[in-house]
Structures are given as C-alpha cells and as structure tokens.
GUVO-959289 format. One record per residue (C-alpha): residue number from 1; residue in one letter; chain; z, y, x. Coordinates in steps of 0.25 Angstrom, whole numbers, plus 5000, padded with zeros to 4 digits. Layout:
<nodes>
[node NUM,'A','A',[Z,Y,X]]
...
</nodes>
This chain:
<nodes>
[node 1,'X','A',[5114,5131,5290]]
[node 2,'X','A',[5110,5137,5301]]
[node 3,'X','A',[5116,5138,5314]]
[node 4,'X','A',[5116,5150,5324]]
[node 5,'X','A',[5105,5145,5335]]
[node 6,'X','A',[5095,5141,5323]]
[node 7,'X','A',[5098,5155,5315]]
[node 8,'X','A',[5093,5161,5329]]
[node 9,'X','A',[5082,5155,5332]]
[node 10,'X','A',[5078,5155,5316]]
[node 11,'X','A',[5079,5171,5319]]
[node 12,'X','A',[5072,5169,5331]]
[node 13,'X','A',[5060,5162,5326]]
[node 14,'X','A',[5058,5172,5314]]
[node 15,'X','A',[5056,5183,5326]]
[node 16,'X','A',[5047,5174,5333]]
[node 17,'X','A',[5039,5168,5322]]
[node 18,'X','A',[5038,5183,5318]]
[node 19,'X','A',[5033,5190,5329]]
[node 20,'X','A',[5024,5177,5330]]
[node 21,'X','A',[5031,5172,5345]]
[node 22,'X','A',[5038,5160,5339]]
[node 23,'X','A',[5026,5152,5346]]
[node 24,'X','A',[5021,5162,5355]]
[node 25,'X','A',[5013,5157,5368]]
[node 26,'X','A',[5013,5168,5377]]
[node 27,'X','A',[5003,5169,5388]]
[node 28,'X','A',[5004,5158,5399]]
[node 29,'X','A',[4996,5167,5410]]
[node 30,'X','A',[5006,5177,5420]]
[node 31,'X','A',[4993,5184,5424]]
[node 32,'X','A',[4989,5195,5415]]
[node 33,'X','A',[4978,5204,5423]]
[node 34,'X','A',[4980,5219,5417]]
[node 35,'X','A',[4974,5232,5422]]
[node 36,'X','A',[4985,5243,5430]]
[node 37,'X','A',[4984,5252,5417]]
[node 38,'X','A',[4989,5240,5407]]
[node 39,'X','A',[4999,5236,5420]]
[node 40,'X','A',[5006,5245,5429]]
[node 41,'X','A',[5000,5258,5422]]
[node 42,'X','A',[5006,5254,5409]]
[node 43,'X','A',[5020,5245,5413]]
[node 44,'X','A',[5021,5250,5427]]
[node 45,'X','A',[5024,5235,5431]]
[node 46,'X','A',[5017,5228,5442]]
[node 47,'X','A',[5024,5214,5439]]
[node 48,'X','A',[5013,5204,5433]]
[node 49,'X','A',[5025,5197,5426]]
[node 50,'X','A',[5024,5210,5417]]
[node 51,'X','A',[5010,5208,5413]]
[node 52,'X','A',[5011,5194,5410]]
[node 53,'X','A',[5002,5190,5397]]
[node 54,'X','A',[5013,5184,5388]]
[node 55,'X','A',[5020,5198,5387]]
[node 56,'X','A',[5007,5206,5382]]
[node 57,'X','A',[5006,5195,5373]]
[node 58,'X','A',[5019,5197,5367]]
[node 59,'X','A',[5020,5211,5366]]
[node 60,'X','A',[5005,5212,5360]]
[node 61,'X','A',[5011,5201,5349]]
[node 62,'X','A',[5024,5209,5346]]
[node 63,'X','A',[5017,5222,5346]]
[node 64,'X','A',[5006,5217,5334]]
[node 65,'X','A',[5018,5219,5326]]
[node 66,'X','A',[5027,5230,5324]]
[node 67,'X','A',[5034,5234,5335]]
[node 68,'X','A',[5044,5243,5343]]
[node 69,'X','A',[5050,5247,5356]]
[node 70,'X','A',[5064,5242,5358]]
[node 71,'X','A',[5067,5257,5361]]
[node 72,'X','A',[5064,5263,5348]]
[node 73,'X','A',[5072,5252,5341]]
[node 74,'X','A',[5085,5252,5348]]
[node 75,'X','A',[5093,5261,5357]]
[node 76,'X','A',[5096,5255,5370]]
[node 77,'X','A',[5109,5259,5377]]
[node 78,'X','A',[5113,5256,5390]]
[node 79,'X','A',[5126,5251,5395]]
[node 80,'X','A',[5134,5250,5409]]
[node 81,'X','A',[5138,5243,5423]]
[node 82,'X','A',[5152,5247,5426]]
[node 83,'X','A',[5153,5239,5437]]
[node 84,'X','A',[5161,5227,5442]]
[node 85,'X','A',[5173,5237,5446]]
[node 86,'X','A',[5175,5239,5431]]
[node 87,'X','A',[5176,5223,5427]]
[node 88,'X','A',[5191,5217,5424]]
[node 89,'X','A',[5194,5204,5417]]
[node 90,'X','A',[5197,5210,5405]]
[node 91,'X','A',[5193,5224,5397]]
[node 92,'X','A',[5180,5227,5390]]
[node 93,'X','A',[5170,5215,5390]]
[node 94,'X','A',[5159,5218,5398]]
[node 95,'X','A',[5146,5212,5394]]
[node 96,'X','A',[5134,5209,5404]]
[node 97,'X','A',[5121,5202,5401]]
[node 98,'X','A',[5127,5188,5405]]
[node 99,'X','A',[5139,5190,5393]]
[node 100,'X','A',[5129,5189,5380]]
[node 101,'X','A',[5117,5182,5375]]
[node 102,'X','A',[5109,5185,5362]]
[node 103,'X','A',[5120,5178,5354]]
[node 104,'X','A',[5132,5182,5360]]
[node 105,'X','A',[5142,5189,5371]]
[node 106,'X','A',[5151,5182,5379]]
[node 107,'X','A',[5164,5186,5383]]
[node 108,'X','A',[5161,5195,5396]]
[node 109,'X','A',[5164,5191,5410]]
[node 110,'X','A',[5166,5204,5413]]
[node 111,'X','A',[5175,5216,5407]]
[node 112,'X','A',[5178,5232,5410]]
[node 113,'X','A',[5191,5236,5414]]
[node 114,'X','A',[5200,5244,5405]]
[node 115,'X','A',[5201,5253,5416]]
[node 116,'X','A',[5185,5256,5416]]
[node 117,'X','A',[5186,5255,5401]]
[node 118,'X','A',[5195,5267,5399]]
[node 119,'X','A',[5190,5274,5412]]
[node 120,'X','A',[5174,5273,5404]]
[node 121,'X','A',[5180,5271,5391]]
[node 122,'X','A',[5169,5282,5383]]
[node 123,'X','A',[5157,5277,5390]]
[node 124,'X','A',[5161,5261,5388]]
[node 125,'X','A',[5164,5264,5371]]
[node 126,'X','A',[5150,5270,5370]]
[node 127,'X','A',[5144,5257,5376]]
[node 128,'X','A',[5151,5246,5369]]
[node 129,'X','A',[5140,5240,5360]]
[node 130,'X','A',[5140,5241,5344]]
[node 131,'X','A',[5138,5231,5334]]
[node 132,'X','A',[5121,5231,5332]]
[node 133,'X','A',[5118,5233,5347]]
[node 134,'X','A',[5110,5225,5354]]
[node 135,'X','A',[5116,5221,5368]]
[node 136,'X','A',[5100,5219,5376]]
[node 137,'X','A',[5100,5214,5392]]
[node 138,'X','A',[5093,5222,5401]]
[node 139,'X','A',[5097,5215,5414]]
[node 140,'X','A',[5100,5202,5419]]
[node 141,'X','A',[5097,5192,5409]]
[node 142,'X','A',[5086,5202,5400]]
[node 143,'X','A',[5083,5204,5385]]
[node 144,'X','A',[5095,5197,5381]]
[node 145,'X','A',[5100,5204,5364]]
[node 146,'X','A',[5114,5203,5359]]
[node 147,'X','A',[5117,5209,5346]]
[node 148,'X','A',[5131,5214,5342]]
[node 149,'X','A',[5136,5210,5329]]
[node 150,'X','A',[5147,5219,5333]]
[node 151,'X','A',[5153,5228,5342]]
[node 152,'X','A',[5155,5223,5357]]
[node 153,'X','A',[5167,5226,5362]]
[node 154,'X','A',[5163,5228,5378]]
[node 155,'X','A',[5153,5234,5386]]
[node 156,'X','A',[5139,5229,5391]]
[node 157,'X','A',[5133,5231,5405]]
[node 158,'X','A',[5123,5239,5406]]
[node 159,'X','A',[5113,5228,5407]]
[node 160,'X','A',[5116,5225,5392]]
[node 161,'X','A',[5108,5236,5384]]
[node 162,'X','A',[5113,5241,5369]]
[node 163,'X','A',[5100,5241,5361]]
[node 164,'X','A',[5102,5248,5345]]
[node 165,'X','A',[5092,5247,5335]]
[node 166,'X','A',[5088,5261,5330]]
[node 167,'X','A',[5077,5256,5324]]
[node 168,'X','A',[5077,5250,5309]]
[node 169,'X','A',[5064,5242,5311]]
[node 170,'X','A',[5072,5232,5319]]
[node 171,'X','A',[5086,5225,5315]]
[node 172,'X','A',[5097,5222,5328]]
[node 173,'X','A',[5095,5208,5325]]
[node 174,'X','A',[5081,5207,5324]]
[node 175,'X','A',[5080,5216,5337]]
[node 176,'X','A',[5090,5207,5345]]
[node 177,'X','A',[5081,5196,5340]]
[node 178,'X','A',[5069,5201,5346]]
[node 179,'X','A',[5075,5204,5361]]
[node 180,'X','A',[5080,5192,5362]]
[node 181,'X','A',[5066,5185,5359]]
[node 182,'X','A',[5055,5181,5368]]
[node 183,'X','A',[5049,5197,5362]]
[node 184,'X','A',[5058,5204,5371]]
[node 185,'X','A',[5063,5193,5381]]
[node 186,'X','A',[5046,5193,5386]]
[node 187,'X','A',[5046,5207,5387]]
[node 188,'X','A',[5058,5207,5395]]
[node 189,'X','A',[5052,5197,5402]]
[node 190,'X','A',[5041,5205,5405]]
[node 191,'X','A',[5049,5218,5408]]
[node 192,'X','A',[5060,5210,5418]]
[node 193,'X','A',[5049,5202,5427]]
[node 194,'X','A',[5053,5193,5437]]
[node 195,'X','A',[5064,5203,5441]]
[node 196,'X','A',[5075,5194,5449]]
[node 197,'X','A',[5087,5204,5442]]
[node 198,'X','A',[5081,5205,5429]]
[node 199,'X','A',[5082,5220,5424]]
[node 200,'X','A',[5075,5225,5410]]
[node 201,'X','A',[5073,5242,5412]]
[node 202,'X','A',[5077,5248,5399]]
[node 203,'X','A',[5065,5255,5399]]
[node 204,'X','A',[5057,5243,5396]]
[node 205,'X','A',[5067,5237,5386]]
[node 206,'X','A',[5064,5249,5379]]
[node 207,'X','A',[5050,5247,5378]]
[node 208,'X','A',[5052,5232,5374]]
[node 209,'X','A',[5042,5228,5363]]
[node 210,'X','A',[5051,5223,5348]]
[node 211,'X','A',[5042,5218,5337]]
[node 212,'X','A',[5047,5222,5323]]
[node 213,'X','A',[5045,5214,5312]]
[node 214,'X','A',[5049,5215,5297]]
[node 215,'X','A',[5062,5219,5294]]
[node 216,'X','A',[5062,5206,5284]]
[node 217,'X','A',[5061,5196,5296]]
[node 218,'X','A',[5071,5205,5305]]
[node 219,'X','A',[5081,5203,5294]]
[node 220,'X','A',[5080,5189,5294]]
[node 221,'X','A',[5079,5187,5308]]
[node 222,'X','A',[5094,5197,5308]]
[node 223,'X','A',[5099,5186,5297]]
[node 224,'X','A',[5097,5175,5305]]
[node 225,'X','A',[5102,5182,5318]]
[node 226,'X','A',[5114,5186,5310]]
[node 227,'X','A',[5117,5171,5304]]
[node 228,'X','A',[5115,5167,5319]]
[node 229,'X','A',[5126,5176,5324]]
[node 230,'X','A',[5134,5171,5312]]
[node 231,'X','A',[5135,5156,5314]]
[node 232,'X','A',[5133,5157,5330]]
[node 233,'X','A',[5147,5166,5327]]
[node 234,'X','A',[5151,5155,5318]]
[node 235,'X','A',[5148,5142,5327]]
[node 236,'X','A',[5158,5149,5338]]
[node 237,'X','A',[5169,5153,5329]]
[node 238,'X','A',[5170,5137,5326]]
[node 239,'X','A',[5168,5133,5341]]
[node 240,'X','A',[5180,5142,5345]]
[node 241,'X','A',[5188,5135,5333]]
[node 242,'X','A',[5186,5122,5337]]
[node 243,'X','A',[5189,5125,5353]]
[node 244,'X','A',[5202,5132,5347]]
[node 245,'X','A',[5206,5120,5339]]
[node 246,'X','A',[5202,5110,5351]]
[node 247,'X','A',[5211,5119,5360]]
[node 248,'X','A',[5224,5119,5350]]
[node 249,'X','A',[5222,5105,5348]]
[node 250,'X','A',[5225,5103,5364]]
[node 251,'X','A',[5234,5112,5365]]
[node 252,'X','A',[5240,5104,5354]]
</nodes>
C-alpha cells in the first residue's frame, strides 16, 4: 500500500515524466547574450538573471505542448493586511505565508480581533476561502500552492492570493500540481531575481506559462494527489491517538 509521501511523488513524477522534465538538465551557463529588442524591449527587465538560458529552455519545452496563461485558467483574488493593531490571541485565524505549506496549514500565530471582525464583518465573509481554491504565495517565501478540500475558516494576508479554476482544460489538483513543480517554481525564479525581500507582481503571475496535458493523465495525477491527502490525513489521526493515549496513561 501506498503511503502519503510516495503517492505524491508518484503524482509528481507522472507530471514530470509527462512534460518530459523528470531528467531535465538545464543549461549550466548564466550568460545568455540577447539583443534590446528580445531583452528590455520585450520584458522591460535589465537583470541578466532574467535572461539566463535555463529558463528559455524551459519555457520553449513547455510551450511545444499545449499551453495556457495562468490568467485565462483561474481567477485570481486578492486578500488583505489589517495590520498589527487588529491581532488578538484569539478570534478569526489569520493565515500568512509562513502558517501553510503544500500539504497543509498550521494553526496560525496570529488571529483578528472580534472587535475588527464585527466592525469589517461584510468585507472579511467575502474573503474567507472556499473549498477548491487555490491558496498561491505571492511574497515572502514565493510560488508556494495549497488546495482546500474544504472551506477555511479564517482569513489570508494579502500576500496569499486565491486562484479559481474557470477553465475546464485544467483540474484544481492537476493545477496545484504544476505551481508547485520546478514549471512554475523557475519561472518564479526568473520573475523574483535576486531581490533580498522577495516579491512576485501579480501581473507576472498572471502571465506565468501552464503546460496542459490530457485530461486522462490529469485524472490520475488528481487520484494520486487525492490518496495522498487521504492517508497523510490518516497517518496524523493515528499519531494524535497514540499521543492521547501516552498522555492518559501518565495522568494515570
């Protein structure tokens, strides 16, 4: 049987082996000599880290295939910064970037007041996240995909954006998948730079390159991404057991 981190990586490989990066040896060289019209008159970036070679290698191998911009497969909503007068110790769970990881979110270290809950009360119900959205970094620690099996009951910051599939080509799984490989995790790469306080503008997540591939493989990737949720969900239900029963056993 198998067990949450091989189901991943099984879903993982499929991706890779599909878009045919499961052995991909990018480009060693960080000189890449372009002309101003393919550099600045195209990207506007003057950063040689942009044009490094490894990333129009990727992109030219990803866009062989069939492929889309990230923007005409999802919606992407924003969310906020209230600010540190609105924390408490308690109240609504307030997730940053440092709170959730591909597989899960933590209990927050920070939460909203009741009092700035009531007094934004409208605005904060149109922000909580639904069940099939994509939670996607923007700051901080960049390019990491969460997917809710379920509602969240809390608010993001607003360096968390809410992606939503609106396109039928691409399933939630498949998609969170994909940003979470070395497809999108280059291209934000590229996009970041050597910025000390790493920030990636919207408006290049929206132009971020998604390979689609057949509907039949994405299915079987979503299967295997599923089971992975399931038994990881599984494995930490028997680990707070036993820690329940090692705790009444002391107390005695």
């Amino acid at each position: 049987m198998l067990d949450s981190k091989i189901a991943y990586q099984s879903a993982q490989d499929l991706l890779l082996d599909y878009l045919g990066l499961k052995d991909f040896n990018p480009p060693a060289q960080k000189v890449n000599i372009k002309s101003f019209v393919d550099s600045f008159g195209t990207s506007g970036r003057l950063d040689a880290e942009f044009y490094q070679e490894k990333y129009d290698v990727l992109i030219q191998k990803m866009k062989s295939q069939e492929y889309d911009e990230l923007q005409n497969l999802v919606s992407i909503k924003k969310s906020i910064e209230p600010g540190s007068s609105a924390y408490d110790e308690q109240g609504l769970p307030f997730i940053r970037v440092s709170d959730y990881d591909k597989f899960q979110i933590s209990s927050p270290a920070k939460y909203l007041s009741d009092a700035y809950c009531q007094e934004y009360c409208e605005t904060l119900k149109n922000l909580q996240p639904k069940k099939g959205t994509i939670l996607f970094s923007k700051d901080g620690t960049v390019g990491i995909a969460h997917l809710l099996s379920e509602d969240l009951s809390g608010i993001t910051s607003r360096a968390i954006l809410h992606l939503k599939v609106k396109d039928k080509r691409v399933l939630p799984e498949y998609l969170t998948l994909v940003l979470n490989s070395l497809a999108v995790q280059w291209q934000a790469e590229r996009d970041v730079g050597g910025s000390i306080i790493q920030h990636w503008r919207i408006e290049e997540i929206k132009e971020v390159v998604i390979p689609i591939i057949s509907m039949e493989i994405q299915t079987q990737i979503a299967d295997l991404i599923r089971q992975s949720d399931r038994l990881r969900q599984e494995s930490q239900a028997l680990l707070e057991e036993a820690k329940r029963k090692v705790e009444q056993a002391i107390e005695g």
